[in-house]
Backbone of each chain as ProteinMPNN parsed JSONL, in Angstrom:
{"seq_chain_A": "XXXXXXXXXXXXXXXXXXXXXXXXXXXXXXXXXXXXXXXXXXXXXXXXXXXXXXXXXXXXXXXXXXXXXXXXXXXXXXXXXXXXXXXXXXXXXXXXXXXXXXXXXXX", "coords_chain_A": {"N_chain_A": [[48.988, 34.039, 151.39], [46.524, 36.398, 151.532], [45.464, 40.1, 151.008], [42.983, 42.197, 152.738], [40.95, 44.823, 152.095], [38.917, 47.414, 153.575], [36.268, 49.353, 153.39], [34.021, 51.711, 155.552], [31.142, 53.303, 156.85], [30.684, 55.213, 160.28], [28.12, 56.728, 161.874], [28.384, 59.669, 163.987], [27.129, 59.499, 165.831], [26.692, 57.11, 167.013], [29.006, 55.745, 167.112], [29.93, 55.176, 170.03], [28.865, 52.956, 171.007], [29.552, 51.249, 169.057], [31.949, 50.3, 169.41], [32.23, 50.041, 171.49], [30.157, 47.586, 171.518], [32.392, 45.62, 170.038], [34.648, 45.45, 171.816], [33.506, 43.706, 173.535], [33.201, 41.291, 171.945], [31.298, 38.599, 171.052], [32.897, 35.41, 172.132], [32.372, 33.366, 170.658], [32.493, 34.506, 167.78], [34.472, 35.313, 167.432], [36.069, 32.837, 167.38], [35.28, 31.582, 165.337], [35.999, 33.418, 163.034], [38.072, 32.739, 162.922], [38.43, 29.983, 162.358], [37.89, 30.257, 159.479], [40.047, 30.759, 158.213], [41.147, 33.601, 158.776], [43.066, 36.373, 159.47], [44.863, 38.705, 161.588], [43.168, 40.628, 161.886], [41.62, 44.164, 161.865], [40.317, 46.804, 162.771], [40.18, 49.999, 162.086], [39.381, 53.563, 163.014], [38.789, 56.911, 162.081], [37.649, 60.232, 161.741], [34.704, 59.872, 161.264], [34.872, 57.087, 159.25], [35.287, 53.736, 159.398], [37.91, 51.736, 158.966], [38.745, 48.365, 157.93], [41.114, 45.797, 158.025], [42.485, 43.217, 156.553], [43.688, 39.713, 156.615], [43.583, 36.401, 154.868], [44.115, 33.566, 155.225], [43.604, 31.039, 154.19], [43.11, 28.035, 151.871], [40.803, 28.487, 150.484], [38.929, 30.498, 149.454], [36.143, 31.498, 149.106], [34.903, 29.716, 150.054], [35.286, 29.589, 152.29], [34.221, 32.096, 153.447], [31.312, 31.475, 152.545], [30.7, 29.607, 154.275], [31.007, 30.84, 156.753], [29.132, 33.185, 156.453], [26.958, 31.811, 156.406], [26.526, 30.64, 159.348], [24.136, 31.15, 161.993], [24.502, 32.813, 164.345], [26.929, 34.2, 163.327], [25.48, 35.725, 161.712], [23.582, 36.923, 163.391], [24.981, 38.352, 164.794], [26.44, 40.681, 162.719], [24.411, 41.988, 162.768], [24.002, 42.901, 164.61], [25.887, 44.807, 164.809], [25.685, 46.166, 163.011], [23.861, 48.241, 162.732], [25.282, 50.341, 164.031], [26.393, 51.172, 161.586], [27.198, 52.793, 158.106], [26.743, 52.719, 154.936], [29.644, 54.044, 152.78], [29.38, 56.422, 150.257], [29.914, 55.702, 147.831], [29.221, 52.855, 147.396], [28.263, 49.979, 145.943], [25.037, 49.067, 145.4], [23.396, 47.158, 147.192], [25.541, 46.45, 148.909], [27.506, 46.348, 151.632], [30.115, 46.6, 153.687], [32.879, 48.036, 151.983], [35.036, 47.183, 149.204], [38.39, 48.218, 148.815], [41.309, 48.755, 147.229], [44.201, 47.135, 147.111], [47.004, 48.259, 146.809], [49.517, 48.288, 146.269], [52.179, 46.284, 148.214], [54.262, 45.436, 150.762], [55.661, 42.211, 151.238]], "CA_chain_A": [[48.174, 34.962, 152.184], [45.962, 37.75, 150.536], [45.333, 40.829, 152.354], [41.537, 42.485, 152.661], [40.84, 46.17, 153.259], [37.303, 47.581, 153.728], [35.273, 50.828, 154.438], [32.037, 51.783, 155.574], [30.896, 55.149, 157.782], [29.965, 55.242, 161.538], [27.703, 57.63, 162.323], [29.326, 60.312, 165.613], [26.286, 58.881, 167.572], [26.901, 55.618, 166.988], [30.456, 54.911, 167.274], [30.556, 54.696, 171.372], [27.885, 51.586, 170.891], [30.267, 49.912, 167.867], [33.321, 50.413, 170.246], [31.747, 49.239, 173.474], [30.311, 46.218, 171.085], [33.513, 44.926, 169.905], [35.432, 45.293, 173.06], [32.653, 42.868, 174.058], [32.733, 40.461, 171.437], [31.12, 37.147, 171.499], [34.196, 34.289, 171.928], [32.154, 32.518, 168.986], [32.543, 34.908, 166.558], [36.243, 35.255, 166.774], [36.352, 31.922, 166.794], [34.516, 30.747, 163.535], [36.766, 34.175, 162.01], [39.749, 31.932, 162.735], [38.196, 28.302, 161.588], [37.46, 30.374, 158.575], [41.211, 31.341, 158.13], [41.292, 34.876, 158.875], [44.434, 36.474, 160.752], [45.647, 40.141, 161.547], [41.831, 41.462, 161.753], [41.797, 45.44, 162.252], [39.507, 48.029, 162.119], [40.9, 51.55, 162.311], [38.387, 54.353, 162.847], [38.885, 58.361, 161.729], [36.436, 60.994, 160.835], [33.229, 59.385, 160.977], [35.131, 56.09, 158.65], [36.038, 52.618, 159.61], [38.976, 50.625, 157.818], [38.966, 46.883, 158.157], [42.348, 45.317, 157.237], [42.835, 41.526, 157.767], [44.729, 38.314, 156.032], [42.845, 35.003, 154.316], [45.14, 32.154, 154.826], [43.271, 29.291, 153.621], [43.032, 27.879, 150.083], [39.344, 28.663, 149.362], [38.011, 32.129, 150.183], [34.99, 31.62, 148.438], [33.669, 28.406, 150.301], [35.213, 29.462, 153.827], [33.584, 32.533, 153.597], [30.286, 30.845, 152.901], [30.412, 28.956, 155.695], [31.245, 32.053, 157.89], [27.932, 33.725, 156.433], [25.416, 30.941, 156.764], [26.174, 30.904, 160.332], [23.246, 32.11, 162.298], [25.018, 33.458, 164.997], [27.594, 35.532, 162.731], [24.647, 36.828, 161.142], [23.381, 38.083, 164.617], [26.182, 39.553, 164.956], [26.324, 41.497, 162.078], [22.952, 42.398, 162.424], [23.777, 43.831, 166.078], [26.863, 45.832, 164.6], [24.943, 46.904, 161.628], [22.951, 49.264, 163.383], [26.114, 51.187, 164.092], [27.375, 51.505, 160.088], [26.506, 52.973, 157.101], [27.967, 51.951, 153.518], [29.938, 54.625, 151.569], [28.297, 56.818, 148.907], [30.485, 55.225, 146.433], [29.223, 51.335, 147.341], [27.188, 49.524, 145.217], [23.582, 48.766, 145.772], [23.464, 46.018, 148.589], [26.821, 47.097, 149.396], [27.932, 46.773, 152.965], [31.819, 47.15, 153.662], [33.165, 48.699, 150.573], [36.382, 47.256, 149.593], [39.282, 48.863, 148.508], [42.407, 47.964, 146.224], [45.751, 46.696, 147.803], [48.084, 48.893, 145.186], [51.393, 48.073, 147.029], [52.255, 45.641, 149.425], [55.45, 44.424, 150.844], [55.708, 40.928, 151.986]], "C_chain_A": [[47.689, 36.117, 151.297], [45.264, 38.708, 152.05], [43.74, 41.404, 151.345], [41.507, 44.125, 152.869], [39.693, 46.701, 152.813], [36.947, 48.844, 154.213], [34.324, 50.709, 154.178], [32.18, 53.343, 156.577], [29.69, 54.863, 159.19], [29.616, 56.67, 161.858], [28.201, 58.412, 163.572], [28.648, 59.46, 166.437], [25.918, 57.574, 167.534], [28.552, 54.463, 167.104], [30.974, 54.676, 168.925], [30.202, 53.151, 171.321], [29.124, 50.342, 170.039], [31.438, 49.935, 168.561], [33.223, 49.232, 171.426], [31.268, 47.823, 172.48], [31.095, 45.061, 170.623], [34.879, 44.851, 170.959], [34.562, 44.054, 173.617], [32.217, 41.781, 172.867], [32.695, 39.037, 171.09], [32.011, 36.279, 171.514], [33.806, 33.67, 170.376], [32.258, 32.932, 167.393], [34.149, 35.257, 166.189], [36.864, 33.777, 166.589], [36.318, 31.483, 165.442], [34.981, 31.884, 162.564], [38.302, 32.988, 161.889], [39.681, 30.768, 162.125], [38.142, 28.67, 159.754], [38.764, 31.388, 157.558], [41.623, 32.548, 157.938], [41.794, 35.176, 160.221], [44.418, 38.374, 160.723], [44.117, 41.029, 161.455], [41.704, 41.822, 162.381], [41.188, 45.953, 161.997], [40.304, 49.418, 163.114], [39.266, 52.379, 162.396], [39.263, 56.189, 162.366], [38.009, 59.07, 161.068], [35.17, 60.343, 160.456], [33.858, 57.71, 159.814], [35.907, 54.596, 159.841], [36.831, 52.037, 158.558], [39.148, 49.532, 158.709], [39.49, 46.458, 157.094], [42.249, 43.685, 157.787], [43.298, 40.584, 156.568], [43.601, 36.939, 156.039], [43.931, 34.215, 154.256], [44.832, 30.973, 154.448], [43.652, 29.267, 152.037], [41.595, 27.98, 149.469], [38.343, 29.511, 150.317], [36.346, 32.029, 150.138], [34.336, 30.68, 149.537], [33.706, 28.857, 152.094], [34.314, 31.023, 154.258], [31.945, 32.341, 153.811], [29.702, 30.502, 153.797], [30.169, 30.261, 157.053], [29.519, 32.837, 157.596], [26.808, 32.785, 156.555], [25.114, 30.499, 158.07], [25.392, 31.835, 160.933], [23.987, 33.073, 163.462], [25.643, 34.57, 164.172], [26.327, 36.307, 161.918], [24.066, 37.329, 162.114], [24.257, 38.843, 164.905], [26.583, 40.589, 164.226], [25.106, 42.458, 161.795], [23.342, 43.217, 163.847], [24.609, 44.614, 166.073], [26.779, 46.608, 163.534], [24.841, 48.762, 162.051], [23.903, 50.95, 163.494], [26.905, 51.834, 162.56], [26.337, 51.905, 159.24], [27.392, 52.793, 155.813], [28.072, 53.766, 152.676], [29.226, 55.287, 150.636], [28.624, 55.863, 148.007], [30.115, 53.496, 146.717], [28.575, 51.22, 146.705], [25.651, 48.846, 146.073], [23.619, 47.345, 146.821], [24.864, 45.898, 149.136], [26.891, 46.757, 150.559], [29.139, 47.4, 153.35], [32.08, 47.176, 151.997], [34.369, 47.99, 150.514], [37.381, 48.029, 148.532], [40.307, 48.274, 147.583], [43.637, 48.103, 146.792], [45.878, 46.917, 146.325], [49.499, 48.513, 145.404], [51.037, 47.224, 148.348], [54.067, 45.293, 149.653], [55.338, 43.278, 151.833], [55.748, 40.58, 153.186]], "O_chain_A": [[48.402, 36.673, 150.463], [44.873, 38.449, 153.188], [43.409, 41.254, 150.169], [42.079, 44.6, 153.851], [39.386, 46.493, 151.639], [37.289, 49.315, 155.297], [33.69, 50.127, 153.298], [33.113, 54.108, 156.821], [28.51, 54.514, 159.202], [30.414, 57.585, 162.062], [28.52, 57.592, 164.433], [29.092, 58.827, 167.395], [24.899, 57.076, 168.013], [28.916, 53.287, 167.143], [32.061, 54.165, 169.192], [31.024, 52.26, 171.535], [29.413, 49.173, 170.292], [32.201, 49.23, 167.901], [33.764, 48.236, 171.907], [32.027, 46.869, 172.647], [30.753, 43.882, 170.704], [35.914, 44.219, 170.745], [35.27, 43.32, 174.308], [31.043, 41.414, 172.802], [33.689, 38.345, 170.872], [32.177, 36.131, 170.303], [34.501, 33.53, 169.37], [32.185, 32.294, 166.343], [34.758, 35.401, 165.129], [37.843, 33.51, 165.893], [37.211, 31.118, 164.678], [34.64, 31.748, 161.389], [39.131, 32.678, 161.034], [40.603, 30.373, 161.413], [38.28, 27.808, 158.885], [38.613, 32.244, 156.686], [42.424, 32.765, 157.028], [41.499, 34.797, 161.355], [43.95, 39.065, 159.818], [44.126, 42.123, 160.891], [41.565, 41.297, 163.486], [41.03, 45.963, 160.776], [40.731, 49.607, 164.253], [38.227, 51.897, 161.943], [40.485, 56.271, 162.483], [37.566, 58.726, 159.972], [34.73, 60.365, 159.306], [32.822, 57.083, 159.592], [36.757, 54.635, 160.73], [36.428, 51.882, 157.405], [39.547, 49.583, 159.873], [39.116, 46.462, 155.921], [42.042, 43.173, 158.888], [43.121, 41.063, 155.448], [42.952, 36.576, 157.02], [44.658, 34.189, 153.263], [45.587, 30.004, 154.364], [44.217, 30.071, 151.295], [41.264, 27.668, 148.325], [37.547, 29.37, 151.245], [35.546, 32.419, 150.988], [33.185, 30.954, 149.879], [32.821, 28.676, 152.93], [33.774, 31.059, 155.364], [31.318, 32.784, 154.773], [28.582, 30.808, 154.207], [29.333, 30.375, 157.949], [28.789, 32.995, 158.574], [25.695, 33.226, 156.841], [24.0, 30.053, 158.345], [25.556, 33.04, 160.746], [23.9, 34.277, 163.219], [25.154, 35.699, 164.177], [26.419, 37.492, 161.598], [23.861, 38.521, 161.885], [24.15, 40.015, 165.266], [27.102, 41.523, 164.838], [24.913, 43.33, 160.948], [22.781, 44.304, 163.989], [24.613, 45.388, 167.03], [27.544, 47.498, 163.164], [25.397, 49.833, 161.808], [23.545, 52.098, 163.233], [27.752, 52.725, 162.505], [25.134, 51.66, 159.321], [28.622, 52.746, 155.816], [27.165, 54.458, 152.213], [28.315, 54.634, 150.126], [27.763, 55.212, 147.415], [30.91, 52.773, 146.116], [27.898, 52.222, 146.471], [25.52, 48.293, 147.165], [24.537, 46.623, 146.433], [25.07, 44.986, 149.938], [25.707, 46.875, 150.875], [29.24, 48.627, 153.358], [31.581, 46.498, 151.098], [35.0, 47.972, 151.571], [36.942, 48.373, 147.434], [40.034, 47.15, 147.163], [44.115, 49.226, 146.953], [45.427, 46.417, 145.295], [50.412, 48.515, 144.579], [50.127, 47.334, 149.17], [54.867, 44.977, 148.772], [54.99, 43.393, 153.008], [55.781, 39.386, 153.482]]}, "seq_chain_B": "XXXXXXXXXXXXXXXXXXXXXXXXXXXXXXXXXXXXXXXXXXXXXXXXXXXXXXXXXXXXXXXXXXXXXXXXXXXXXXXXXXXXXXXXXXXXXXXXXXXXXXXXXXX", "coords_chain_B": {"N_chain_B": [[54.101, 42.81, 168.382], [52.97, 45.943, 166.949], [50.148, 47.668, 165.377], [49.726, 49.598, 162.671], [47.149, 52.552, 161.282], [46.953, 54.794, 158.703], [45.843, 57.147, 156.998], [45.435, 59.353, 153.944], [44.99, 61.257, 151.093], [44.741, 60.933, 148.096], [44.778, 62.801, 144.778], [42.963, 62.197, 141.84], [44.044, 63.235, 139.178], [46.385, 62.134, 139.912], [47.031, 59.973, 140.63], [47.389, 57.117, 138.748], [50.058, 58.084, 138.575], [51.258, 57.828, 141.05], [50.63, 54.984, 141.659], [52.167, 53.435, 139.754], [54.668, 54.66, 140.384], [55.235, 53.298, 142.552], [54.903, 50.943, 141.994], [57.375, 50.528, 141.101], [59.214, 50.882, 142.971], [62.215, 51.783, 145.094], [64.27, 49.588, 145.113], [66.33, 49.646, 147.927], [64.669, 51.18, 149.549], [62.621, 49.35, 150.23], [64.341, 47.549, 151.784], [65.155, 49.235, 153.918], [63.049, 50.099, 155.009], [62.31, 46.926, 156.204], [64.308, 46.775, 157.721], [63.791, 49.027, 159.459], [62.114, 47.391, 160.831], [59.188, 46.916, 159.898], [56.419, 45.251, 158.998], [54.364, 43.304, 156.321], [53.311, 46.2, 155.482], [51.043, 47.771, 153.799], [49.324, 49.515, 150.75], [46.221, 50.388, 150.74], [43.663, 51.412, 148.221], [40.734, 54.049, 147.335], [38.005, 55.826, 146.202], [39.375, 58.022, 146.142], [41.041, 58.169, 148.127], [43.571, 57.023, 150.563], [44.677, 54.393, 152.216], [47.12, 53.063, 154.482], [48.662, 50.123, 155.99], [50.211, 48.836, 158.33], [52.932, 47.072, 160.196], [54.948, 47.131, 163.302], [57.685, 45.613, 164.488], [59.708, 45.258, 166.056], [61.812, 47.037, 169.35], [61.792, 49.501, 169.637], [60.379, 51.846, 168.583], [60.475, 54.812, 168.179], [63.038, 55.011, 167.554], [63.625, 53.683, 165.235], [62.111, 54.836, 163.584], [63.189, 57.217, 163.734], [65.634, 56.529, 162.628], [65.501, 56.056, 160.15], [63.538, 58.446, 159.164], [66.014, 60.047, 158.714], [67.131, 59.548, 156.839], [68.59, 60.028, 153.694], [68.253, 59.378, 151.548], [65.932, 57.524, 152.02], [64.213, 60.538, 152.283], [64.48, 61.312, 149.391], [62.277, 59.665, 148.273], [60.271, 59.872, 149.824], [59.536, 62.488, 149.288], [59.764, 62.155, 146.525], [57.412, 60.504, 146.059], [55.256, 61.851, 147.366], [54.214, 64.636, 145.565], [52.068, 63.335, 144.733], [50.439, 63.338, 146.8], [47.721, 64.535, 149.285], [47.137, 65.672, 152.963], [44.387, 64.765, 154.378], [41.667, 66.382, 155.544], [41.004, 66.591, 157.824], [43.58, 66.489, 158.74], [46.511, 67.207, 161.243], [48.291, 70.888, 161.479], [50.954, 70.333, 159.375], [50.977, 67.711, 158.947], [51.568, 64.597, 157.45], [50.56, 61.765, 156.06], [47.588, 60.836, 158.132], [47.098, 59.746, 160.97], [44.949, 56.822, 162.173], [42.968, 55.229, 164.29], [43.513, 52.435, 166.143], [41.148, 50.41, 166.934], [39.788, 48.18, 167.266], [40.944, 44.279, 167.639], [41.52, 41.306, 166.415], [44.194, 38.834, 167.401]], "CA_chain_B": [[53.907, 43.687, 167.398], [51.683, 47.089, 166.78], [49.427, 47.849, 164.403], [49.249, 51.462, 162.452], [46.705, 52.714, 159.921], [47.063, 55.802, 158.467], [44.944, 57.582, 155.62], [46.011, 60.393, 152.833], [44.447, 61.635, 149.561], [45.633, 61.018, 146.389], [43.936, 63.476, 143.503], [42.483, 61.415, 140.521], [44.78, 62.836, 138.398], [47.999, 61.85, 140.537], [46.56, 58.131, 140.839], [48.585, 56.404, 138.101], [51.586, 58.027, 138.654], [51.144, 57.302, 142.509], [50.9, 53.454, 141.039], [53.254, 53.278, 139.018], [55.911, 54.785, 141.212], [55.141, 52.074, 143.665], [55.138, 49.389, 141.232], [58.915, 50.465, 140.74], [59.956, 50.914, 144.397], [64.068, 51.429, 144.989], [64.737, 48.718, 146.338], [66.986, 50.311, 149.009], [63.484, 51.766, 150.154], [62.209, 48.13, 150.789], [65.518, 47.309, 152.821], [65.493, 49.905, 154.95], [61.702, 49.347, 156.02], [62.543, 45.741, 156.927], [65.641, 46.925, 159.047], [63.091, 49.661, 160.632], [61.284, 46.481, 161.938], [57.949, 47.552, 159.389], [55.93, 44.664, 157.894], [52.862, 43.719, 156.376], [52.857, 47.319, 154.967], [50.302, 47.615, 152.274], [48.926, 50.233, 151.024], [44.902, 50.153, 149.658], [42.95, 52.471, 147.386], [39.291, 53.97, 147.144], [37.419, 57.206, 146.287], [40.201, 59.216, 146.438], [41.913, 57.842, 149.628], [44.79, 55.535, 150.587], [44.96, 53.905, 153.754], [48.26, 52.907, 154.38], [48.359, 49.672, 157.434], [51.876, 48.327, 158.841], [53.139, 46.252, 161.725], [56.128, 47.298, 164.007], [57.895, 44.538, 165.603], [61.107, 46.416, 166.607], [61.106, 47.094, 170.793], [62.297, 50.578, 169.808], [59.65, 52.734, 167.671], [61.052, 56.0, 168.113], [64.336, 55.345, 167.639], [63.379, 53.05, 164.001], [61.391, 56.041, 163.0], [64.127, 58.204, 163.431], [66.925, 56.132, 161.267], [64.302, 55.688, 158.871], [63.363, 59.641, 158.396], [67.188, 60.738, 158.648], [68.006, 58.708, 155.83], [68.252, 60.987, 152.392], [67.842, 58.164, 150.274], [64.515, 57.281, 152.024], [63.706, 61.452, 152.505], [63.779, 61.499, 148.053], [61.16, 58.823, 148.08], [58.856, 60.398, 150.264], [59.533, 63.764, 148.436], [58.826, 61.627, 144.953], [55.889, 60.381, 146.064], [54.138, 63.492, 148.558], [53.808, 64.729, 144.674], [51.349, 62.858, 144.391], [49.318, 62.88, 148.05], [47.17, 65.709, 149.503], [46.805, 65.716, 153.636], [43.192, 64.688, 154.688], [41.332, 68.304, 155.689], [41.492, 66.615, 159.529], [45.025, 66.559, 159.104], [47.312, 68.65, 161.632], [49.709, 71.489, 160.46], [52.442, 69.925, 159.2], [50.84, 66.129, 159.598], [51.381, 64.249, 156.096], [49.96, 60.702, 156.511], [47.066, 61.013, 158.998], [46.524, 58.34, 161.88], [43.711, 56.249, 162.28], [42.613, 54.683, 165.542], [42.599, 50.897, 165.971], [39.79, 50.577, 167.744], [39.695, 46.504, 167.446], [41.956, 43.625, 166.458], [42.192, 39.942, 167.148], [45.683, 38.898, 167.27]], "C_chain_B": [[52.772, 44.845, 167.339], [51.655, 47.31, 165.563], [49.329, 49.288, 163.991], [48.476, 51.293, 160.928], [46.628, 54.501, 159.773], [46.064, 55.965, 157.051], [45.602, 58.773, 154.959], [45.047, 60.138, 151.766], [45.409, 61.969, 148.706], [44.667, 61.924, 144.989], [43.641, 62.728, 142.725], [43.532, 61.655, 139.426], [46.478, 62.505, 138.685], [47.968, 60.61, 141.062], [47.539, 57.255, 140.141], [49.809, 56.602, 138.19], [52.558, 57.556, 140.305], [51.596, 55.686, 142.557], [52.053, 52.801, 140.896], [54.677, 53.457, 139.575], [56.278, 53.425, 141.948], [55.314, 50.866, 142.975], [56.689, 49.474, 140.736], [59.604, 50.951, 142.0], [60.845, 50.992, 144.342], [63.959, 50.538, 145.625], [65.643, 48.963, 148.184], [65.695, 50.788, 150.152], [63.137, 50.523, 151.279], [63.238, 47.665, 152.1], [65.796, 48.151, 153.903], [64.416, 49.882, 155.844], [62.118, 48.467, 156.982], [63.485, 46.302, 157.86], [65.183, 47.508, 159.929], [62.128, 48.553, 161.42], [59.532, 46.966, 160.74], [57.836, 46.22, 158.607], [54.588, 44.331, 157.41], [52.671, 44.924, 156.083], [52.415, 47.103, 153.744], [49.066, 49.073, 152.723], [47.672, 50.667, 150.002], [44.497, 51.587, 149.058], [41.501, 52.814, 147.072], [38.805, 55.436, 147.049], [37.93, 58.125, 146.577], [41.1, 58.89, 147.618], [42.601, 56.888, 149.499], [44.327, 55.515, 151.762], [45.999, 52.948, 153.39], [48.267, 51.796, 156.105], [49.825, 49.111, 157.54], [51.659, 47.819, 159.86], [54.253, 46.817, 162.0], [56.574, 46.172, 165.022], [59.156, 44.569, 165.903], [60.295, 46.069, 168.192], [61.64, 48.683, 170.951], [61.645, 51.801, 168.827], [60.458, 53.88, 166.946], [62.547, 55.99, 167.474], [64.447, 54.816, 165.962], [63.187, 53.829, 162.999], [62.674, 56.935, 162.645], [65.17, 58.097, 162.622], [66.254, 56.631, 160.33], [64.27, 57.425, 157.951], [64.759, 60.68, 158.178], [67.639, 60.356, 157.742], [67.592, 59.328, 154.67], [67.867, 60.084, 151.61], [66.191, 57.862, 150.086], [63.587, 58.882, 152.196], [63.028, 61.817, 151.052], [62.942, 60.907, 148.132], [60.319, 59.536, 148.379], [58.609, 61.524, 149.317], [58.733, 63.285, 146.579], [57.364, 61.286, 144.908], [54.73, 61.539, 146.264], [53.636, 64.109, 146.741], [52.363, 64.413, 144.382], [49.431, 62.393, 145.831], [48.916, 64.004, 148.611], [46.594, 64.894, 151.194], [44.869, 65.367, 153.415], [42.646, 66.247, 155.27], [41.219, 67.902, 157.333], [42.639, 66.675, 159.792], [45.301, 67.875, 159.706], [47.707, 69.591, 160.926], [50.218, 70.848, 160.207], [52.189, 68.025, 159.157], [50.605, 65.805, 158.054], [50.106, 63.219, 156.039], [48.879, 60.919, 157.556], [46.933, 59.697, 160.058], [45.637, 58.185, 162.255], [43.889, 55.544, 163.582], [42.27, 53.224, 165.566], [42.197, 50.389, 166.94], [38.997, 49.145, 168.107], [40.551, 45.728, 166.378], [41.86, 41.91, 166.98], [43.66, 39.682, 166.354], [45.683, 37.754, 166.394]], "O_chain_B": [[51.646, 44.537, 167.73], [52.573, 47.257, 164.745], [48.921, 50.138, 164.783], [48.728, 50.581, 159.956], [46.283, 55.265, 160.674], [45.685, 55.069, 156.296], [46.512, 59.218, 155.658], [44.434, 59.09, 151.564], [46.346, 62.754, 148.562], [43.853, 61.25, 144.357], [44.616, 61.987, 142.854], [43.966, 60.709, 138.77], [47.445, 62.605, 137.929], [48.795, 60.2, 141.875], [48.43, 56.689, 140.774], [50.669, 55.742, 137.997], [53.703, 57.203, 140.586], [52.529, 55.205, 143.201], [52.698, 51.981, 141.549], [55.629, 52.706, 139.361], [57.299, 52.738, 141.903], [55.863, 49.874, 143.453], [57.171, 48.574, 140.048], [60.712, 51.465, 141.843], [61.205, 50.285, 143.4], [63.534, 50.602, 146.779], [65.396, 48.422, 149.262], [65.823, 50.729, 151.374], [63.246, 50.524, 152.505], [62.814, 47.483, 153.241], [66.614, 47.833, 154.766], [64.517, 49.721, 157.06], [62.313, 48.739, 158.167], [63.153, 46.131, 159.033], [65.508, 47.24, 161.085], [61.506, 48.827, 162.447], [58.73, 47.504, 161.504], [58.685, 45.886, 157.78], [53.632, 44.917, 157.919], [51.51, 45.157, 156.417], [52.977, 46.515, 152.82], [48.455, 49.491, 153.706], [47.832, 51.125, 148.871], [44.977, 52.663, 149.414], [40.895, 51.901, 146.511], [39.258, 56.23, 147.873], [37.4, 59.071, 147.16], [41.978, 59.716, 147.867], [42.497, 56.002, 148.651], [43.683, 56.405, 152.317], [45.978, 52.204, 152.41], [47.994, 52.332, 157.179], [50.472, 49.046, 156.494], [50.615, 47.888, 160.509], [54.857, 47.164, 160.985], [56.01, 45.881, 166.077], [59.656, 43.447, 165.986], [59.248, 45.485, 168.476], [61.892, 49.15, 172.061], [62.411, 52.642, 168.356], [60.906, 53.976, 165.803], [63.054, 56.988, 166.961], [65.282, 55.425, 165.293], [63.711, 53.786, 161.886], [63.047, 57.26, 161.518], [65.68, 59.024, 161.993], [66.533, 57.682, 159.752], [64.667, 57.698, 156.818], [64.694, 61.788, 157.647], [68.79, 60.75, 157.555], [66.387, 59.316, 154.418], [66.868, 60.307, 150.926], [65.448, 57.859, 149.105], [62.365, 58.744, 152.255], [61.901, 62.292, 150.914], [62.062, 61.764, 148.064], [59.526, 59.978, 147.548], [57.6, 61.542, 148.612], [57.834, 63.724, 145.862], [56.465, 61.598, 144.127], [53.765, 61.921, 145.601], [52.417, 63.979, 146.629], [51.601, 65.212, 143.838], [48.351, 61.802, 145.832], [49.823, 64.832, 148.533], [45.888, 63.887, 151.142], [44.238, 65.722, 152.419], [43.46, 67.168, 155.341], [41.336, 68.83, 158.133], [42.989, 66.892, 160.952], [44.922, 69.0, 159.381], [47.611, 69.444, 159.708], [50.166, 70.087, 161.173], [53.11, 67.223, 159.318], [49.77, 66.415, 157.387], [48.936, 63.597, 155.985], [49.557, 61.536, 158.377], [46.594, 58.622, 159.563], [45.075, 59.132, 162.805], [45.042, 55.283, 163.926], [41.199, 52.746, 165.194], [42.912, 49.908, 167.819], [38.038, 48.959, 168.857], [40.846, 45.959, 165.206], [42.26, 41.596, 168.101], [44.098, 40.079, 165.275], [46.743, 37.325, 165.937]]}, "name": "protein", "num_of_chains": 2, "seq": "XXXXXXXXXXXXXXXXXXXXXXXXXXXXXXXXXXXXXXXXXXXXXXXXXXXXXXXXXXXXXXXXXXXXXXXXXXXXXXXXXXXXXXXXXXXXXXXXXXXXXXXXXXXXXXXXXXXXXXXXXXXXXXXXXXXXXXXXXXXXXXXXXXXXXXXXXXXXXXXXXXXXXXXXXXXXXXXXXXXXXXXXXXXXXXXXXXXXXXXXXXXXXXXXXXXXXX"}
């Protein structure tokens, strides 16, 4: 298992919308997070930031991710929770979620 | 089980030694977590910030918490580390670690 952790920045007047949208979100997209072996997926909010924590249990990040992005749906969906985020100063240029560095973990 | 994320600032130049501590953990530290019921603690790094995420799967929080911070062994640790961590400027009086809001999760 490898763990994930992620920021980005919700605007004040946009974080009722990204709240109320993921309390409401589509069955299909938590599905095809789970076909695509992803467990324990969290977003924290504080101070205008989101943190998204979550667990890859497969054996090939690279390809099941793929799959997860060439779905059109999950890309509506990210496109309809977009709206609500903004990336980090510190991201790089097409940047979206920023991620972070797991320095310590315990098992 | 519940989910906690917390955030703190680490200075740039109190980063490696922040590391490094952690990459030499007491063991005793680790053992007393697990007994508080705490797993899945990991704790990421970015632009100056930690976020710090855990699970509790105890049926007794308060009472876990409280071994946990009565215990001198585990009070030096924190003391070795805090060295090295600076409250967020939303932080309470007196609030080390700050808590984050999890605001969505699939299980």
């Amino acid at each position: 298992m490898k763990r994930f952790g992620d920021v980005i920045r919700v605007p004040a007047d946009k974080y009722a919308e990204y709240v109320e949208k993921h309390n409401n979100i589509w069955p299909s997209i938590v599905e095809m997070m789970r076909d695509a072996h992803i467990q324990n997926f969290t977003i924290f909010h504080r101070d205008g930031y989101l943190f998204k924590y979550y667990e890859y249990t497969g054996d090939d990040y690279e390809a099941d991710m793929a799959k997860l992005n060439a779905n059109e749906e999950h890309q509506k969906w990210l496109e309809y929770t977009a709206v609500c985020q903004q990336p980090v100063d510190s991201a790089e240029d097409g940047e979206w979620w920023a991620p972070m560095n797991d320095i310590f973990h315990i098992l």
